[in-house]
N, CA and C of each residue as an Amber inpcrd file, in Angstrom:
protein
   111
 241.4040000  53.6050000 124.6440000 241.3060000  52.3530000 125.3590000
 241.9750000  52.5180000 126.7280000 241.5630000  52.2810000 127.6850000
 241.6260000  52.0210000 129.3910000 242.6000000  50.9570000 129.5530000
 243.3340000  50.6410000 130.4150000 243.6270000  49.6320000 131.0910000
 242.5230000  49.1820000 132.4210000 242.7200000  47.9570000 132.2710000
 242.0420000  47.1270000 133.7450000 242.7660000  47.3340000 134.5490000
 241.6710000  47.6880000 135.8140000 242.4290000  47.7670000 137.3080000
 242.8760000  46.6060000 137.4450000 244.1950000  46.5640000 138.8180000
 244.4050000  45.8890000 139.2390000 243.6540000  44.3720000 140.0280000
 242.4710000  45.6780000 140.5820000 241.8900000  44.7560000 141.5900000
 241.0600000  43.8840000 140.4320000 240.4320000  44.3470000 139.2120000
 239.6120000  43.6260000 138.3450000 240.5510000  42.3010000 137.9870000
 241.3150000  42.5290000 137.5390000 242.1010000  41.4770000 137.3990000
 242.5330000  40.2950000 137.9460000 242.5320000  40.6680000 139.3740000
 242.8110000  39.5520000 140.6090000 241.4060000  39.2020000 140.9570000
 240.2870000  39.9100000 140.8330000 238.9610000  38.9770000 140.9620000
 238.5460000  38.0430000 139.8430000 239.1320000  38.5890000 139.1020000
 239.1350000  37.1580000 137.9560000 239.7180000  36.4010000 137.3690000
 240.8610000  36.5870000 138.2950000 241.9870000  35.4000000 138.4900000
 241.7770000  34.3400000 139.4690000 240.9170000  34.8270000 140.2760000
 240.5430000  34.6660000 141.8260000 239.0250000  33.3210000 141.6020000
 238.4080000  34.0080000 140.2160000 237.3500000  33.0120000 140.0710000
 237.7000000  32.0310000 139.3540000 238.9260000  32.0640000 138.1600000
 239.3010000  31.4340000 137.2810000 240.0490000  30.2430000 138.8230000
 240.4170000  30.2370000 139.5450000 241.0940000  29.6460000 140.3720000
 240.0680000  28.4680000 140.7150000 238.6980000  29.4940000 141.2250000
 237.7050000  28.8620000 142.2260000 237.1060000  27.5950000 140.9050000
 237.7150000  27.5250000 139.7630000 236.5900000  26.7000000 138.8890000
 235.7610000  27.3070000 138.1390000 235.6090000  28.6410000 138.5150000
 234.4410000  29.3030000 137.2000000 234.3430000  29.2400000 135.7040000
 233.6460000  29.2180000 135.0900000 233.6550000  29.4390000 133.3910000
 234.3320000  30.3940000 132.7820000 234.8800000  30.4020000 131.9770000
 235.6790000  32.2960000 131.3790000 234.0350000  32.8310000 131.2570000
 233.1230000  31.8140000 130.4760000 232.1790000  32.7810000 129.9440000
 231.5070000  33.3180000 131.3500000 231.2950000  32.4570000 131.7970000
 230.2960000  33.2800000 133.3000000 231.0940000  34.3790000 134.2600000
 232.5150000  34.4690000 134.2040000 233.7310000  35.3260000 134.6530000
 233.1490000  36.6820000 133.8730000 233.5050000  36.6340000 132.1490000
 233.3570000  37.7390000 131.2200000 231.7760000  38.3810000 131.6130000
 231.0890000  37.4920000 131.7000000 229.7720000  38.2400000 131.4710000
 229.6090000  38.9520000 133.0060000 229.9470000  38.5050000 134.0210000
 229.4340000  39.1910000 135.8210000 230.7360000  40.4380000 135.6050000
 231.7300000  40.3180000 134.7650000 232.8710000  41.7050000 134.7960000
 232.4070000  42.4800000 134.0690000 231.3960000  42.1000000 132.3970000
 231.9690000  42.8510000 131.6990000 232.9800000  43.1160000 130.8880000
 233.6810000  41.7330000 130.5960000 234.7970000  41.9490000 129.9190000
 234.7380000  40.6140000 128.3600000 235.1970000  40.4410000 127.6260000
 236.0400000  39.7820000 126.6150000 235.8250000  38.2270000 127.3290000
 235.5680000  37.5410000 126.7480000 235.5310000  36.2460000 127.1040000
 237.2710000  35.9280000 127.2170000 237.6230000  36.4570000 125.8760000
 239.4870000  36.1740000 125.0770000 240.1510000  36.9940000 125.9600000
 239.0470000  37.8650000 127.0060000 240.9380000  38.8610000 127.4650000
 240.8450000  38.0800000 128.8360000 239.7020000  37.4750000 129.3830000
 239.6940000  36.4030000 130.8150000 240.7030000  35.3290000 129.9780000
 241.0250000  34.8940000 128.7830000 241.8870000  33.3310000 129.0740000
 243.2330000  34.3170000 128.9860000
């Protein structure tokens, strides 16, 4: 198992900010719906 980059992290902190969905966040990253909350 990998760790997430930095920068991944702050773009989807960055959308979680702007109002986005976790689910629509998880699905454009690629990631866990549960590891975006």
């Amino acid at each position: 198992m990998y760790a997430y980059s930095r920068d991944l992290r702050d773009r989807v902190l960055d959308a979680l900010e702007r109002g986005e969905r976790p689910t629509d966040i998880a699905r454009r990253y690629e990631v866990s719906r549960v590891w975006v909350y």
